[in-house]
C-alpha positions as CSV (number, residue, x, y, z in Angstrom):
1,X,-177.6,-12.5,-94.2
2,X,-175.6,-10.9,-91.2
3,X,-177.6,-11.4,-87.6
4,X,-176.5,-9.2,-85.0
5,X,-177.0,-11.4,-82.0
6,X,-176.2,-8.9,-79.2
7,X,-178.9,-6.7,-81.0
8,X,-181.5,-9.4,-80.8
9,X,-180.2,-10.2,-76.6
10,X,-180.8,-6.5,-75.9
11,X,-184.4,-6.1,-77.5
12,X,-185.1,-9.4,-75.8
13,X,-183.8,-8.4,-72.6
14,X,-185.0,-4.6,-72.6
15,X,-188.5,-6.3,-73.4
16,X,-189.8,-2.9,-75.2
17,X,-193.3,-3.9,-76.0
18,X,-193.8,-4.2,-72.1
19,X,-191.7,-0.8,-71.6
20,X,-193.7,1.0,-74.6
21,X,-197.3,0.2,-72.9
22,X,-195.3,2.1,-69.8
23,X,-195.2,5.2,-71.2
24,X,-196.4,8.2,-69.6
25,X,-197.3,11.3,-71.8
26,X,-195.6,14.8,-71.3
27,X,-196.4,17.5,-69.0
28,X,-197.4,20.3,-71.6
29,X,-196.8,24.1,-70.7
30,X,-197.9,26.0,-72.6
31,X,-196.0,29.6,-74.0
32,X,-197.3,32.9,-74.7
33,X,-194.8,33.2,-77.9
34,X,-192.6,31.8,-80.2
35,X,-190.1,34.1,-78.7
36,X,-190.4,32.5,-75.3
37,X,-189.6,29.3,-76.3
38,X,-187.3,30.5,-78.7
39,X,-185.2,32.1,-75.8
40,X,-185.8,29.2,-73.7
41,X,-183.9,27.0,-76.6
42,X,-181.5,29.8,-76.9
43,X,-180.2,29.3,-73.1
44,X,-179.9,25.6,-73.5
45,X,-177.6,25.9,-76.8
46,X,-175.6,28.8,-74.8
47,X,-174.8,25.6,-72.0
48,X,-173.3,23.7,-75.2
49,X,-176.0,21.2,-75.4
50,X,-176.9,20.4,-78.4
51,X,-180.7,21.4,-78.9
52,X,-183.8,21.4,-81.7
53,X,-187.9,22.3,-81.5
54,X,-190.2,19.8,-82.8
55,X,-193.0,21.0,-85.0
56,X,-196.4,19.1,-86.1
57,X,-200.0,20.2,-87.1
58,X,-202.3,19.0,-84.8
59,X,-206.2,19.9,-85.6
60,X,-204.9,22.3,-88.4
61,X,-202.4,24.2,-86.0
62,X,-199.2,24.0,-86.0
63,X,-197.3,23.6,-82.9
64,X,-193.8,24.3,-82.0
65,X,-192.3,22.2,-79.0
66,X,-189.0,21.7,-76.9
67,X,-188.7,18.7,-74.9
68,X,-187.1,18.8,-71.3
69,X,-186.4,16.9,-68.4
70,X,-187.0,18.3,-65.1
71,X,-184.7,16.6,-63.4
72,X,-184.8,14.8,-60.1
73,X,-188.6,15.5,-59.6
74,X,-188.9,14.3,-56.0
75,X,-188.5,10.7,-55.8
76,X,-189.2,11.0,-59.5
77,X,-185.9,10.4,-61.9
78,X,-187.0,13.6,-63.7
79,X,-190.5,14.3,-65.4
80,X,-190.7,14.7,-69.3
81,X,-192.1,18.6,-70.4
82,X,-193.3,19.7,-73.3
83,X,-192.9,23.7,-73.7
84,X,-195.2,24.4,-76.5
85,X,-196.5,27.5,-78.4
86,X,-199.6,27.2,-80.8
87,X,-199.5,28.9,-84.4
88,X,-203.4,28.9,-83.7
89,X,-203.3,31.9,-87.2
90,X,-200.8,30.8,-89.1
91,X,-198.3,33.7,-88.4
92,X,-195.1,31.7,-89.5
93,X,-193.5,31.0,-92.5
94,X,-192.6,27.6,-93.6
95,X,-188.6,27.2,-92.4
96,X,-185.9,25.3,-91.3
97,X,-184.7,27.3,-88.0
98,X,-185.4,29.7,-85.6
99,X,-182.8,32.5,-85.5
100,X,-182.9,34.5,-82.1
101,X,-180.6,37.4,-82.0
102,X,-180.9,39.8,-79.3
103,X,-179.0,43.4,-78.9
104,X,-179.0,47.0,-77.5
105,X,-182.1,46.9,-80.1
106,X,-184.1,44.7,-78.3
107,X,-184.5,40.9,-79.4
108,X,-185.6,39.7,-82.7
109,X,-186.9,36.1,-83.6
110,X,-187.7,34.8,-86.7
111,X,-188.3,31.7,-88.5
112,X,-185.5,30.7,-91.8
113,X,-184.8,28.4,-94.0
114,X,-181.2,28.9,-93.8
115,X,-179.0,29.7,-90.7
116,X,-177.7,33.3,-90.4
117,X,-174.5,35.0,-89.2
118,X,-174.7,36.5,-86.1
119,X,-177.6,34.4,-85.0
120,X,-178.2,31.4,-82.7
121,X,-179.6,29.1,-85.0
122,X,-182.3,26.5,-83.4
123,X,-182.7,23.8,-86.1
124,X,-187.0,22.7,-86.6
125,X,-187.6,19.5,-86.9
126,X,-191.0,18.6,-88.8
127,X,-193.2,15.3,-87.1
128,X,-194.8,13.2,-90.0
129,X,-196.5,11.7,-86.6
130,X,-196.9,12.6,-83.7
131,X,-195.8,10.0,-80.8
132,X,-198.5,9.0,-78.5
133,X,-196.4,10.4,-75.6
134,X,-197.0,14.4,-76.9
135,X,-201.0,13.8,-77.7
């Protein structure tokens, strides 16, 4: 059996279960669409940065989320947010992305199970459970 010693000097010296009992939830704001939070995801993956939405039932809705920093809160390093839009009626289909294309047409979002050409593709990522940080 192979120990990785500088493993076990890290988790020692991070001490995580005193750092996990630290943790402060989100600050959750709240949407009015899918296609707000889709654009907002949009703009990030138009600065390069590589970006996904969460997604996990909570009370029999399903909830679509990107996680941010705002950065430099203060005297605050930054302050975790949750943007988050509520499926409260079930309006989506069951995918794998969120395609946003917008045009002299206007702007169209939709969910997929495959990626698109000509669309920004936003890749969902499905919670089996939800961290205690997002309740």
């Amino acid at each position: 059996m192979i120990v990785n010693y500088a493993f076990i000097r890290a988790f020692n010296y991070l001490n995580l279960g005193d750092k996990l009992s630290e943790l402060r939830r989100v600050i959750k704001l709240r949407v009015k669409s899918l296609n707000d939070l889709a654009r907002m995801a949009a703009s990030v993956v138009a600065l390069g940065q590589p970006t996904y939405i969460i997604k996990y039932r909570n009370s029999g809705r399903v909830v679509y989320g990107l996680l941010a920093i705002f950065r430099d809160y203060f005297n605050l390093y930054g302050l975790p947010l949750l943007y988050y839009y509520t499926d409260d009626e079930g309006r989506y289909p069951e995918g794998n992305y969120i395609l946003i294309k917008g045009d002299e047409g206007g702007e169209r979002v939709e969910i997929s199970k495959s990626m698109k050409a000509g669309y920004i593709s936003i890749p969902i990522v499905e919670l089996v459970e939800v961290p205690e940080f997002l309740v």
